[in-house]
C-alpha positions as CSV (number, residue, x, y, z in Angstrom):
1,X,223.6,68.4,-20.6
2,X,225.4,71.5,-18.9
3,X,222.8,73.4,-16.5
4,X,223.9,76.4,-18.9
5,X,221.7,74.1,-21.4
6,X,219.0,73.6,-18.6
7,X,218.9,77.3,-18.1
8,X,218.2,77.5,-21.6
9,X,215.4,76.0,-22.2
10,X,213.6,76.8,-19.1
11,X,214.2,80.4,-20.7
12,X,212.9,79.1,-23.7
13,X,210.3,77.6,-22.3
14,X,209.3,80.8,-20.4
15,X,209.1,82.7,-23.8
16,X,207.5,80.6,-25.6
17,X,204.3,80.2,-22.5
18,X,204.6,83.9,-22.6
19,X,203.9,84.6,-26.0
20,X,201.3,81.7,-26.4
21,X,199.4,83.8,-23.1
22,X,199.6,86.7,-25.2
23,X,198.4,85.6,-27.7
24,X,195.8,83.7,-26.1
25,X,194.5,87.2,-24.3
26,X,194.6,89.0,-28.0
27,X,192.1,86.4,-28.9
28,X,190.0,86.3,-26.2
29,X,189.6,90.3,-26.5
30,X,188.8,90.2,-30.3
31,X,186.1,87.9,-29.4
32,X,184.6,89.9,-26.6
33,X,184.9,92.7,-28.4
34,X,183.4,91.4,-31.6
35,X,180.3,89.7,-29.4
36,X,180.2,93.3,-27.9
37,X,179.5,95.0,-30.7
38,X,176.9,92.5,-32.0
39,X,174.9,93.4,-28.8
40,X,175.3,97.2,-29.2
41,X,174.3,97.0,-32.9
42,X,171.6,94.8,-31.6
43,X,170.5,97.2,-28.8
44,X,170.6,100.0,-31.1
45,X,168.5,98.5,-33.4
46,X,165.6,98.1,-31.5
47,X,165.2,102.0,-30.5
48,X,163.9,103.0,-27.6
49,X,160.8,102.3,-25.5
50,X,160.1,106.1,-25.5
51,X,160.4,106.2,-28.9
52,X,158.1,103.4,-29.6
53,X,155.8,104.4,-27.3
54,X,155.6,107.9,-29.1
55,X,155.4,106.1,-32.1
56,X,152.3,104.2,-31.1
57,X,150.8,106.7,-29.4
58,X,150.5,108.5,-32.8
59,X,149.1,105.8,-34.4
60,X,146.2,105.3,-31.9
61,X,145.4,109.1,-32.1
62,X,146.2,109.1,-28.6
63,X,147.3,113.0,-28.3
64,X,144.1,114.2,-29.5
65,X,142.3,111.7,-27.5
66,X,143.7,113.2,-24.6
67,X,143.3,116.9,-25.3
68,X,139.6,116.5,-26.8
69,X,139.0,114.1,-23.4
70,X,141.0,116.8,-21.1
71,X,138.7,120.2,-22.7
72,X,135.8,118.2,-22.6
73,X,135.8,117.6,-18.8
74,X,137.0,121.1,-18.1
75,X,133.9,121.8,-19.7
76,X,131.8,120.1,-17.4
77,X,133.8,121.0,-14.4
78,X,133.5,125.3,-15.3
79,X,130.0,124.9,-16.8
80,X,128.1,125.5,-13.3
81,X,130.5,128.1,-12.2
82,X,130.0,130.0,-16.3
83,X,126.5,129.2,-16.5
84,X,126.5,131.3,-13.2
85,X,127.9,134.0,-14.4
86,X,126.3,134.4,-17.7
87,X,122.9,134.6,-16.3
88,X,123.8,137.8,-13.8
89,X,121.7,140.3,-14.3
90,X,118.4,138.0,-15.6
91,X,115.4,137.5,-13.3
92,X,116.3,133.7,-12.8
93,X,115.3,132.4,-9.6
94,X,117.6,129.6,-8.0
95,X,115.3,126.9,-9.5
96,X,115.5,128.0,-12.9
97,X,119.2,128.2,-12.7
98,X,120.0,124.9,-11.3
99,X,117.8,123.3,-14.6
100,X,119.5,125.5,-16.8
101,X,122.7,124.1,-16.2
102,X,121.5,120.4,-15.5
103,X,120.5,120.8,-19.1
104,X,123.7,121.8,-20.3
105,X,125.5,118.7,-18.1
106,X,123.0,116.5,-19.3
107,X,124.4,117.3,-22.9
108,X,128.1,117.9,-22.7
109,X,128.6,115.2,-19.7
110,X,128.2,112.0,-22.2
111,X,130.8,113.7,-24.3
112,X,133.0,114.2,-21.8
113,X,132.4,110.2,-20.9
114,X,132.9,109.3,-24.0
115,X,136.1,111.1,-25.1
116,X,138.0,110.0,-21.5
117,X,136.9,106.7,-22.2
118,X,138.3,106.7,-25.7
119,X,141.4,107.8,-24.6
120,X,141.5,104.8,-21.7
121,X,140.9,102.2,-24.7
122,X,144.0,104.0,-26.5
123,X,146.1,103.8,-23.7
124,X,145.2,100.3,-22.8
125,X,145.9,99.4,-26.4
126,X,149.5,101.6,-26.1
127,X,150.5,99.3,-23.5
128,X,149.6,96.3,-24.6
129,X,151.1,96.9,-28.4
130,X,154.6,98.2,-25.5
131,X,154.3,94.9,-23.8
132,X,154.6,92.4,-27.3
133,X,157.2,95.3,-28.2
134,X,159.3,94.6,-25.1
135,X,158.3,91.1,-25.3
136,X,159.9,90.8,-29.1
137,X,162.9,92.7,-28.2
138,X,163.5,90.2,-25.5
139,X,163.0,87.1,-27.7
140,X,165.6,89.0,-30.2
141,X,168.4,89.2,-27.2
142,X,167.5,85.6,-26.3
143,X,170.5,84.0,-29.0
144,X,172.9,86.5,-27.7
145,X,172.7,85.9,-24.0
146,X,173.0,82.3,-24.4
147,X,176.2,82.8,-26.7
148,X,177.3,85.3,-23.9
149,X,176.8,82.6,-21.5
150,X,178.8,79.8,-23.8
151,X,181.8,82.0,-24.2
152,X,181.7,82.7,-20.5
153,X,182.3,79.2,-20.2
154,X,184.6,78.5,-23.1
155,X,186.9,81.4,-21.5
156,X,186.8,80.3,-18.3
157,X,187.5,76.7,-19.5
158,X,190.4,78.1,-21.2
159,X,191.4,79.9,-18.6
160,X,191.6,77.3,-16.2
161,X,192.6,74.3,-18.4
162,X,189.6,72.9,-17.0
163,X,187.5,71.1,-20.0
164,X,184.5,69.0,-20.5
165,X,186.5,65.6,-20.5
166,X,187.8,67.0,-17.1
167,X,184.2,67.8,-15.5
168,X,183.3,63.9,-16.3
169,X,186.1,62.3,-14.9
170,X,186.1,64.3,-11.4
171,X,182.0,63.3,-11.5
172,X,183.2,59.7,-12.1
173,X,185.7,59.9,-9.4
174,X,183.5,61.9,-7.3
175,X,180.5,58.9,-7.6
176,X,183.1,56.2,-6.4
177,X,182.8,57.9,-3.4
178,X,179.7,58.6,-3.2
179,X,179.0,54.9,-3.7
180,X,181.8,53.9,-0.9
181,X,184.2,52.7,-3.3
182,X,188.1,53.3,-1.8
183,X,189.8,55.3,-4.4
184,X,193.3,54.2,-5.1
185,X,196.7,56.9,-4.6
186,X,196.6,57.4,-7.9
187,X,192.9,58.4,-8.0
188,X,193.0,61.0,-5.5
189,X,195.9,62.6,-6.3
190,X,194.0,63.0,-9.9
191,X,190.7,63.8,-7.9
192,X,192.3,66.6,-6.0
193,X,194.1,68.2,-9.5
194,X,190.6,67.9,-10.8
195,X,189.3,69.8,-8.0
196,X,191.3,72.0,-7.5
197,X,191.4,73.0,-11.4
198,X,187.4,72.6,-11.3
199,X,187.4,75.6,-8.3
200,X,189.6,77.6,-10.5
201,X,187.5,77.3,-13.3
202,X,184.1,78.2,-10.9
203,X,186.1,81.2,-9.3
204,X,186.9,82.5,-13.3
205,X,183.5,81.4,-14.7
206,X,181.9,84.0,-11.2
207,X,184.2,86.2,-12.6
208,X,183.4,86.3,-15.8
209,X,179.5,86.8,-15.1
210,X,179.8,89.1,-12.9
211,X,181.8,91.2,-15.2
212,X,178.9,91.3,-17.2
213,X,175.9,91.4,-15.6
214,X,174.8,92.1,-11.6
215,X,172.1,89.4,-12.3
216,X,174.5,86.1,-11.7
217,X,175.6,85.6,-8.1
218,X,177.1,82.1,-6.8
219,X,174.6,79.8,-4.8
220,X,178.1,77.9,-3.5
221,X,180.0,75.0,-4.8
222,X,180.5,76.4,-8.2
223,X,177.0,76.9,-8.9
224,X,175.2,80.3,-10.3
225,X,171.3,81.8,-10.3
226,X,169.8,84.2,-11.9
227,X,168.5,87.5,-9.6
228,X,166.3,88.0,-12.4
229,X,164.4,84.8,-12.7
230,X,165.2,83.1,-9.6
231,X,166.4,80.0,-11.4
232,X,169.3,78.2,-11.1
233,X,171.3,78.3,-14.6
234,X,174.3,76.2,-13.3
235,X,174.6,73.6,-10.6
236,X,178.4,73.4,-10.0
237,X,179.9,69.8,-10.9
238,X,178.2,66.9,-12.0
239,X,178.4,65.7,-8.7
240,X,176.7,68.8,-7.4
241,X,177.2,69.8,-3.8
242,X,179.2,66.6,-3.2
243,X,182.3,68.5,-4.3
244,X,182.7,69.2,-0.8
245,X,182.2,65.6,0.1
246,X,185.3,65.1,-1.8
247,X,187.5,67.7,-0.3
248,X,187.0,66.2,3.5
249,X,187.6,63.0,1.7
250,X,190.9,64.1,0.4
251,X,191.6,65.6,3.8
């Protein structure tokens, strides 16, 4: 074979890699953006929590229950200050005014008690009828942030040639030496590919999360936690934290 025929298919070769990347991108993006869009219409669905809340709010009667709860108070807050004033001019001794308007509180004050403390039992019930709200809109979003978090991973395991099969043999490998077992040329040399692919799926997979949400930060050796919760979600290898184990073994 001339190296005019070598050239040729490495040129080949090139093209065709080049058009099966592109192609490979197109269909990652129509699956982003089709997930995307789920989420929005999703999102969208649910309304608002202002909305919701103005909706309840309305049920409960809650806008009267304020304003009745609100005059009713003001009432008992003027009252000594109009009683006052209305009885200018009348020969009322100090006495006789203060009972005239402890009368009048007497009366108007277990309104007022009443009405603020219907309007505290409607806003208790507006936050708790908010809370199951938020908590059912929550539940709803559950499916799609765990298929968020599987096509992280599929990408990034596309991305990085890196699949399952590949994550249990460098555990295998990984728990020979672990156990003290020598590993044979052969076996490192596939233990450092491994690795070295493994770290290149972890960098994309960091990526890829924190692309989409601030909540995912890396904990080292590949593994990821949730700000949020506080819990780890992924651990890194099979081997966990011995990956570095096995890169001072390598040397």
């Amino acid at each position: 074979m001339s190296v005019q025929d070598d050239l040729n298919q490495l040129t080949n070769l090139t093209s065709t890699q080049g058009a099966g990347t592109q192609n490979f991108l197109a269909g990652q993006n129509e699956t982003t953006a089709d997930y995307l869009k789920r989420y929005s219409d999703l999102i969208s669905s649910q309304g608002t929590t202002s909305a919701m809340a103005e909706r309840i709010g309305q049920e409960l009667g809650l806008p009267n229950l304020q304003k009745n709860a609100f005059q009713l108070q003001q009432q008992v807050y003027d009252l000594p200050g109009m009683q006052t004033k209305s009885m200018l001019g009348y020969d009322i001794n100090e006495s006789q005014r203060q009972r005239v308007i402890n009368q009048k509180l007497s009366e108007l004050s277990p309104l007022a008690e009443r009405a603020t403390a219907q309007q505290q039992f409607a806003e208790g019930q507006l936050g708790t009828r908010l809370g199951y709200a938020q908590s059912d809109w929550a539940r709803q979003l559950m499916p799609m942030q765990t298929e968020k978090d599987l096509l992280s991973e599929h990408q990034a395991r596309e991305v990085s040639l890196y699949t399952a099969d590949n994550e249990r043999e460098l555990s295998a490998l990984i728990t020979k030496i672990n156990a003290g077992i020598t590993l044979s040329e052969g076996e490192r040399n596939r233990a450092q590919q491994l690795s070295i692919a493994e770290k290149g799926y972890q960098n994309e997979l960091d990526k890829l999360k924190a692309g989409t949400s601030d909540r995912y930060k890396s904990m080292g050796a590949g593994g990821l936690y949730d700000t949020l919760t506080g819990k780890i979600i992924k651990s890194g290898t099979g081997a966990g934290q011995s990956l570095d184990d096995l890169w001072n073994y390598l040397g």
